[in-house]
N, C-alpha and C positions, 0 to 999 in steps of 0.2 A: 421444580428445583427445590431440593432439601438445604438451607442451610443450618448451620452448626458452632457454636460457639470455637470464635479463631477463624471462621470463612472471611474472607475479605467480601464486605456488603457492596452486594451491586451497586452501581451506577444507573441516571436514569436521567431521562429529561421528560418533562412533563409542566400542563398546565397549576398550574394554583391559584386559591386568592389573591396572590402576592403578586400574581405575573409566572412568564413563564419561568422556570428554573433548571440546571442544572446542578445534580444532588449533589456531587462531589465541591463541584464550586462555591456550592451555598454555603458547606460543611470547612472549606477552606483548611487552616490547619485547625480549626476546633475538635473537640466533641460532641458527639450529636446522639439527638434522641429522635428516633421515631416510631409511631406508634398508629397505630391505626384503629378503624373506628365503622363498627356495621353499616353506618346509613348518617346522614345529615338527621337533622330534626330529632334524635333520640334523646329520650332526657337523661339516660346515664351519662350518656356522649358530652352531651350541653355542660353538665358538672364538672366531667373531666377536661374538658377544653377548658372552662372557666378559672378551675385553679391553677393550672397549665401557664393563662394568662398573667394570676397570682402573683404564680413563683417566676414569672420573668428577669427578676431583679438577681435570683437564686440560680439560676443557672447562667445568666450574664458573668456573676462571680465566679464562676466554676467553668468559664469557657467552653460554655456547653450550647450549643444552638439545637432546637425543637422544630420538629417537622411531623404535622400531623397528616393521614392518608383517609380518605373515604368513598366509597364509591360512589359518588353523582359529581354534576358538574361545578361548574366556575361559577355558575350563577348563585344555586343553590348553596353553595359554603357561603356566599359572601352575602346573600343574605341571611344564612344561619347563625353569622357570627354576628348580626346584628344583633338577634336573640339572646345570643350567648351574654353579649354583654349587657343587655337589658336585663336579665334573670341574675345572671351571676354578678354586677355589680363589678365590670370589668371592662379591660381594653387587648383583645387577640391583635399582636402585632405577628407572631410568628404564621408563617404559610400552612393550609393545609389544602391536599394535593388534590384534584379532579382526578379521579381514578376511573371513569364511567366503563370502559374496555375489561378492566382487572387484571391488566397488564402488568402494575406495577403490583397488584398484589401475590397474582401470577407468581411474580420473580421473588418475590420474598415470600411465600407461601404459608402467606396471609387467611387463605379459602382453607375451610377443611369440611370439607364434603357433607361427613356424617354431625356438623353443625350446619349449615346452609352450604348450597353449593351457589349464591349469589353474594351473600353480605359476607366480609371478612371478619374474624375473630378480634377478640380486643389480645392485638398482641404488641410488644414494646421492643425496642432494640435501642441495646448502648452501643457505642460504633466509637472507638480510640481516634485520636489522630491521621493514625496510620492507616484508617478504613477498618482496621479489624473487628467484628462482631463481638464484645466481652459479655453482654447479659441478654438474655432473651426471657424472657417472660408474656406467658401466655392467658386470657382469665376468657372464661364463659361471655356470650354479648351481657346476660343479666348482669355482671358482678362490674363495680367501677375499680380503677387501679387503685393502691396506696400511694400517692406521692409523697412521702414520708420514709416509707419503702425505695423507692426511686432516687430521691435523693441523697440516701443513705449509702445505697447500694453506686452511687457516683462517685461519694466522696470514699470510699473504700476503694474502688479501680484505682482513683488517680492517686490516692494514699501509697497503695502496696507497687506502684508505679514509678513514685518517687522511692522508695527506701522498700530494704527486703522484708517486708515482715507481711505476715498476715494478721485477717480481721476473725475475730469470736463471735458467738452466738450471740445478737445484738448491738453488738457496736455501734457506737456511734461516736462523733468528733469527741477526743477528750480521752475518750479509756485507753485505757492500756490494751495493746493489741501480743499476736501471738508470732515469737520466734519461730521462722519454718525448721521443720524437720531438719534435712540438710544443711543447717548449720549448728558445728558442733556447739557444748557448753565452752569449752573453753575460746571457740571464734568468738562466741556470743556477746560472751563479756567483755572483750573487745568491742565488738563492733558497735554496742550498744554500752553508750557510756552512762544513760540514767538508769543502769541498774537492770540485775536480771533475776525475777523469782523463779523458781524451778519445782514447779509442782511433783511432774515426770520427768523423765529424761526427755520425753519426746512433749512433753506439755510446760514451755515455760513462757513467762510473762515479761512483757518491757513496757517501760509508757510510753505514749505516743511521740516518733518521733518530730522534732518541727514547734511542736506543742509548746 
């Protein structure tokens, strides 16, 4: 199964650290991340899960719940996350899933062959409210993600969600972000009442709104 940014993300029930779960239930009306992971015991993995742990407070505020996937069992995560949090100086409260089958990686197509045809890729999913898939991102098993990145790229979704505008190269909370296309200059100035710079006709600027 291919999915694609705007697929409505499968559903699933499976074992975890956490117990067993049902994905959609866990995810409730939240946002949710998940993200998946080669193999237990890897030390990119153990880093990534660690700050994962971190930023729990950071995605609590942002109605976000976290769901990590890896191929081995209930055993082995739950004592991997003992590690984790001995090394990284930390506490994994969010699940991460017994995948041993590759069933659920199967369904989100996690495997890519000509990288291993056992261990799944390090790849991420933002998932809306509504189930819908908004970010996918994909990195080598060698490379650890940016959670910096990530959480950038969250508060941007829920941003251009709340109010019509989009985000620029870099954004982050605070800048001024970008009037879409589709709306004219003269809507604009209306609708955006801190003001509007107009570099192009098709390139102009408002400050954030909310801010």
């Amino acid at each position: 199964m291919s999915l694609r940014l705007g697929d409505t993300a499968p559903n699933f029930q499976a074992d975890s650290s956490a117990g067993k779960i049902d994905f959609y239930n866990y995810l409730g009306n939240s946002w949710g991340i998940l993200f998946s992971h080669p193999a237990d015991y890897t030390p990119v993995c153990t880093t990534e899960l660690g700050m994962t742990a971190k930023l729990q407070t950071e995605f609590d505020n942002r109605n976000t719940k976290v769901l990590a996937l890896s191929v081995d069992k209930v055993e082995d995560h739950q004592n991997w996350i003992k590690d984790i949090n001995e090394t990284q100086m930390t506490c994994v409260q969010f699940p991460i899933i017994a995948d041993d089958d590759l069933a659920i990686s199967k369904l989100y197509d996690f495997i890519h062959p000509k990288a291993s045809t056992t261990a799944t890729v390090r790849s991420l999913l933002i998932i809306d409210p509504h189930k819908t898939i908004r970010l996918m991102i994909t990195y080598p098993a060698s490379t650890g993600r940016n959670f910096d990145e990530i959480i950038r790229v969250l508060d941007s979704l829920q941003l251009v969600d709340t109010y019509t505008v989009a985000t620029p190269v870099n954004w982050k909370v605070g800048d001024d972000v970008i009037v879409p296309p589709g709306i004219s200059t003269e809507d604009a100035r209306r609708l955006y009442p801190k003001g509007l710079i107009e570099i192009k006709p098709y390139l102009r600027y408002t400050p954030q709104p909310g801010e």
